[in-house]
C-alpha positions as CSV (number, residue, x, y, z in Angstrom):
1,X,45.1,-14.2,157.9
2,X,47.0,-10.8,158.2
3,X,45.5,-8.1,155.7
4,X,47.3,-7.1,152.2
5,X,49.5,-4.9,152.2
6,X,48.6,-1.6,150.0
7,X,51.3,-1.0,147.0
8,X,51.7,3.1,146.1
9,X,50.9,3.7,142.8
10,X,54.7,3.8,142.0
11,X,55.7,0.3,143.1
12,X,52.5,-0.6,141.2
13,X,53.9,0.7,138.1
14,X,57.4,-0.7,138.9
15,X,55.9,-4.7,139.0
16,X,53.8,-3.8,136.1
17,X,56.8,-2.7,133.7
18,X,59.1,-5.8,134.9
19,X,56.8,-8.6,133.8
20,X,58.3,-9.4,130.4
21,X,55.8,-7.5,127.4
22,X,54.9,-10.0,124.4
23,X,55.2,-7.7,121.1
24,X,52.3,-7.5,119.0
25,X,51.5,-10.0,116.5
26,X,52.4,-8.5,113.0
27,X,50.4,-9.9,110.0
28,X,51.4,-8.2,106.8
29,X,55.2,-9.4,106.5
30,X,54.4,-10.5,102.4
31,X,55.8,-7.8,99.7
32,X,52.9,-6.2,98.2
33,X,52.6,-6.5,94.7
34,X,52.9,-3.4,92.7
35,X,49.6,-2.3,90.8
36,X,49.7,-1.9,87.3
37,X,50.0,0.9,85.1
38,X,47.9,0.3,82.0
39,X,47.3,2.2,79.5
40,X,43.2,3.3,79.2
41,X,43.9,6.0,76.2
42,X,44.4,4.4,72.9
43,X,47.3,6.6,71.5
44,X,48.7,6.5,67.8
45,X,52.0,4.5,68.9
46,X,49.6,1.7,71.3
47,X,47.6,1.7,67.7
48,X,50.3,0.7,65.4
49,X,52.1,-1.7,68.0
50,X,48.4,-3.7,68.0
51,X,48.0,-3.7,64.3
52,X,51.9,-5.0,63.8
53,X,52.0,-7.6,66.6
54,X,48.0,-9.1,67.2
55,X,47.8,-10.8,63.6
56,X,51.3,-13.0,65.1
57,X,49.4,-14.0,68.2
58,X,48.1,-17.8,68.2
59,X,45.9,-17.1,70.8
60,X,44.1,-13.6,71.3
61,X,41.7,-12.5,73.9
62,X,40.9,-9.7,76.6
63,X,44.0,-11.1,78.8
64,X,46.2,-11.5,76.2
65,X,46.0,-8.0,75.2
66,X,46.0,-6.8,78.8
67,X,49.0,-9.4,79.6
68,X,51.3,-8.3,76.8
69,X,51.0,-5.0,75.6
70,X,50.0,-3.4,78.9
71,X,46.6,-1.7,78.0
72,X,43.3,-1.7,80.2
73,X,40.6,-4.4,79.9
74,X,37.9,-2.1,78.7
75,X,40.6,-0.8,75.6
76,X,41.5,-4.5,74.8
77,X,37.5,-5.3,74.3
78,X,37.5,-2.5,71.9
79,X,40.3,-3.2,70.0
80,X,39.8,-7.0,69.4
81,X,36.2,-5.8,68.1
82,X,38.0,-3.9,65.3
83,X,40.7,-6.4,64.4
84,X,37.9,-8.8,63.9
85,X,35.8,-6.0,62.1
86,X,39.0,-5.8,59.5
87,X,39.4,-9.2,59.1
88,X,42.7,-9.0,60.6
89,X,41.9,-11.9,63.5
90,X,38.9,-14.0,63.9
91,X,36.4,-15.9,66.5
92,X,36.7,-18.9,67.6
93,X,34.4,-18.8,70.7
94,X,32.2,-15.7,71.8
95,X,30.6,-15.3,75.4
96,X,29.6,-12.4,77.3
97,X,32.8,-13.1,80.0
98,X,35.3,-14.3,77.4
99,X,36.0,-13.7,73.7
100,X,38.5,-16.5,72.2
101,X,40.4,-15.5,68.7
102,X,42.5,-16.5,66.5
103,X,44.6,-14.9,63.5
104,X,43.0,-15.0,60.3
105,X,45.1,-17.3,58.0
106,X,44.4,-17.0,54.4
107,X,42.8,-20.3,53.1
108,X,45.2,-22.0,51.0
């Protein structure tokens, strides 16, 4: 068997860049989803859009709040404990993860 024959670094180079190169696998190709800008300050005009809109809601808990009038968790909790403090909404079901109200309806 005749011995190899030694390639200069060059030519080694050259065969290395002809093979064909596989391009990396990329992994994020979704559209990230925005974060949200809540509100964690209760201002005057946040205070006055919870008084005029909560007692309409059906349903009214810590998502709710967060869902529809773009405020943080934390201001939510706080809020729904002083609707419920001025009789404005009331409990249905209490639990240290989830509070469940309800408007209050004058009995009839």
């Amino acid at each position: 068997m005749p011995p190899k024959q030694q390639l200069s670094k060059a030519a080694k180079a050259a065969a290395a860049m002809a093979g064909g190169k596989k391009s990396k696998k990329k992994w994020s190709k979704k559209a990230h989803k925005d974060k949200a800008k809540h509100a964690v300050i209760l201002d005057q005009e946040k205070y006055d859009r919870i008084l005029k809109e909560v007692p309409t809601f059906r349903y009214v808990s810590v998502s709710v709040l967060v869902d529809r009038l773009k405020i943080g968790g934390s201001l939510a909790r706080v809020a729904l404990r002083d609707l419920e403090k001025q009789g404005i909404i009331k409990a249905v079901s209490k639990h240290s993860k989830q509070a469940i109200y309800t408007r209050a309806v004058a009995s009839e």
